[in-house]
C-alpha positions in Angstrom: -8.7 13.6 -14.9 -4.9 13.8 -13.8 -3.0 10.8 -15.6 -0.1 9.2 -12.6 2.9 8.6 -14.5 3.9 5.0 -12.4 7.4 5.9 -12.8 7.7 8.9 -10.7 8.9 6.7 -7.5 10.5 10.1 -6.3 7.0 11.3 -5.3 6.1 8.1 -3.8 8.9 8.3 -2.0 8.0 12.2 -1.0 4.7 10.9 0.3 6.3 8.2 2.2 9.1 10.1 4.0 6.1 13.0 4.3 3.0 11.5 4.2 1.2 14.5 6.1 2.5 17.3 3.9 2.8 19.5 2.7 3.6 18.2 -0.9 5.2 19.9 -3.9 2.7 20.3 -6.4 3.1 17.2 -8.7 2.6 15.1 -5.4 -1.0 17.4 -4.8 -1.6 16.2 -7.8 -1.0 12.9 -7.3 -2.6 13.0 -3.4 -5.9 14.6 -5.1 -6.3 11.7 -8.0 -5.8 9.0 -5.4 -8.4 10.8 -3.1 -11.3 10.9 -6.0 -11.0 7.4 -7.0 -14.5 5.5 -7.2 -15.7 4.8 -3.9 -15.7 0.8 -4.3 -12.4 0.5 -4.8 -11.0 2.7 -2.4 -8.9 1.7 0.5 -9.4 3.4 4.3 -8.3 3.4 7.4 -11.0 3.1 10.3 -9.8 4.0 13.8 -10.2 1.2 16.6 -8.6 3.5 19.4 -8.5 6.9 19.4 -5.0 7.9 18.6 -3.7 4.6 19.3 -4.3 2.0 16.4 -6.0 1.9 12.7 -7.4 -1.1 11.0 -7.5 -1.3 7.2 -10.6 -1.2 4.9 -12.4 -1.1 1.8 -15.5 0.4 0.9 -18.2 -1.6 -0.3 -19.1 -1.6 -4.1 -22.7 -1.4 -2.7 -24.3 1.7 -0.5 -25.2 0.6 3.0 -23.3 -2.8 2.9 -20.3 -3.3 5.5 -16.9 -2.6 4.6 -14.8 -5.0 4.2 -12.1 -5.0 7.4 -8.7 -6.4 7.0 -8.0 -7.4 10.2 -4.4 -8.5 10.0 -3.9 -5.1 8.7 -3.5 -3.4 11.9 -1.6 -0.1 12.5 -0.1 1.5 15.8 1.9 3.7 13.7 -0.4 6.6 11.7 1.9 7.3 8.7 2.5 3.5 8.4 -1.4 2.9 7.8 -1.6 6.3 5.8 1.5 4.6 3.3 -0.3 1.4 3.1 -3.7 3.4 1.9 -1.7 5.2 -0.5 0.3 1.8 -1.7 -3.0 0.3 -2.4 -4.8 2.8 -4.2 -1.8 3.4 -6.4 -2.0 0.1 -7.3 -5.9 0.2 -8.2 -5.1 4.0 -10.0 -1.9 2.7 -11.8 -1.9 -0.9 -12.0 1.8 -0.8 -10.2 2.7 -2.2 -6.7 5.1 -0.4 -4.7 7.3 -1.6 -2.1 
């Protein structure tokens, strides 16, 4: 499985100023590992208005059980919910926070 390096802030930086792509190939790389993580720990976004606004979530650890919705995490902005996604499962992949 692809190792993140934690110290390659220039792609997280890619991703942030171009979080829909396209992405140079380390980034892929990077986009693809984050997207394959275990399904319990991964973060989501769940639409509340078509277009409009996102709500942040996790998938439960357990099939069938309700995600858990964070609901002072709401988005109007699409690539601002997309960055937090990607903030948060870098941290569960790498261990690192970004800002």
């Amino acid at each position: 499985m692809y190792e993140i390096d934690p110290s390659r802030t220039d792609l997280t930086e890619e991703f942030r100023n171009n979080p829909e792509g396209p992405h140079s190939p380390e980034l892929q790389l990077i986009v693809n590992r984050l997207r394959i993580m275990p399904l319990a720990e991964r973060h989501v976004l769940v639409c509340t208005k078509p277009g409009r606004e996102w709500v942040l979530a996790k998938i439960p650890a357990t099939r069938g059980a309700k995600m858990e919705i964070f609901e002072d995490h709401r988005f109007s902005d699409y690539n601002e919910a997309v960055w937090e996604v990607f903030k948060r499962r870098w941290k569960t992949v790498t261990g690192h926070d970004l800002t």
